[in-house]
Steps between C-alpha positions, in 0.01 A plus 500: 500500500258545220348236322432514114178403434469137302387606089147422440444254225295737270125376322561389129245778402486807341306855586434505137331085428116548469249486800336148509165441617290155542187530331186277523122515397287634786816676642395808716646791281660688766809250462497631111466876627805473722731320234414732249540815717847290587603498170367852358668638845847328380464560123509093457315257292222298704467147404241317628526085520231279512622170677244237342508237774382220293791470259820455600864607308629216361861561513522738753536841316167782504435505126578179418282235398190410754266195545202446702501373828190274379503437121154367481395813719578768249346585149650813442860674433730435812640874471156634457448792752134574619296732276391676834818566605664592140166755512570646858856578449412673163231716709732563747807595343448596138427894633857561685825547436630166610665268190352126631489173393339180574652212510351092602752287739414169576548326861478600863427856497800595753778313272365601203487862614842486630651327127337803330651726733842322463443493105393887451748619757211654680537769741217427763243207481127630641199268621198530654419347832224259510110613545327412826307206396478101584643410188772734472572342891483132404747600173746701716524234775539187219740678256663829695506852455615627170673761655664339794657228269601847289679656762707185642606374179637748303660874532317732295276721708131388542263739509129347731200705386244441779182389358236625690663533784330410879524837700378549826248716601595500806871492689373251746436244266919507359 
């Protein structure tokens, strides 16, 4: 006797939502190459998210209002986006044929990531992995992998640039 297979509960997303891509200052730009090659490839929009760590959403939504983690810590806009990254993203992708946007979400970088993809009905979320470096270490071991959280918690594809990547120079040392 045959068995039918079980149906597969389908992800809510759609070949044709935008390509989403975390964005922060300082970010190596191979994670923008590969999400913009993504979304010329595919014909789709890129949107790139900043997820500003120290505000939070106040009721819950990703454009909705935001407040400062510390009020007495911050002089300036809560939705402002760093000039250096508003500047490298202009650099970057100004000369193709991508359509992008930019767009500030406030919170954990993970959740917010995952309400814009939710939101926009992206198609495929894309980080970077983190550099080599202490600090990068000491943030990844006290708040988690971006990506990791990413790919357990929702069902849009994620898409792991490696960021400098450690490759051995030798097969003895895998």
């Amino acid at each position: 006797m045959t068995e039918t297979p079980a149906p597969r509960s389908e992800a809510p997303t759609s070949a044709a939502g935008p390509i989403l891509v975390g964005v922060m200052p300082g970010q190596h730009p191979v994670v923008l190459e590969q999400a913009a090659s993504v979304a010329a490839s595919a014909g789709l929009p890129l949107v790139c998210a900043y997820a500003d760590v120290t505000v939070y959403p106040v009721d819950g939504t990703t454009g909705g209002p935001a407040a400062p983690i510390d009020p007495d810590g911050v002089d300036e806009d809560p939705h402002a986006i760093p000039e250096s990254l508003t500047k490298a993203l202009h650099d970057y992708l100004d000369g193709t044929p991508v359509q992008w946007s930019l767009v500030h979400l406030a919170g954990e970088p993970a959740r917010a990531l995952a309400r814009e993809a939710e939101d926009t009905g992206a198609s495929m979320i894309v980080v970077g992995t983190r550099e080599h470096k202490l600090a990068a270490a000491m943030k990844e071991l006290t708040a988690g992998s971006v990506a990791r959280h990413l790919f357990h918690r929702q069902e849009r594809p994620v898409l792991v640039v490696p960021v400098n990547p450690r490759i051995p120079t030798d097969d003895a040392e895998d």
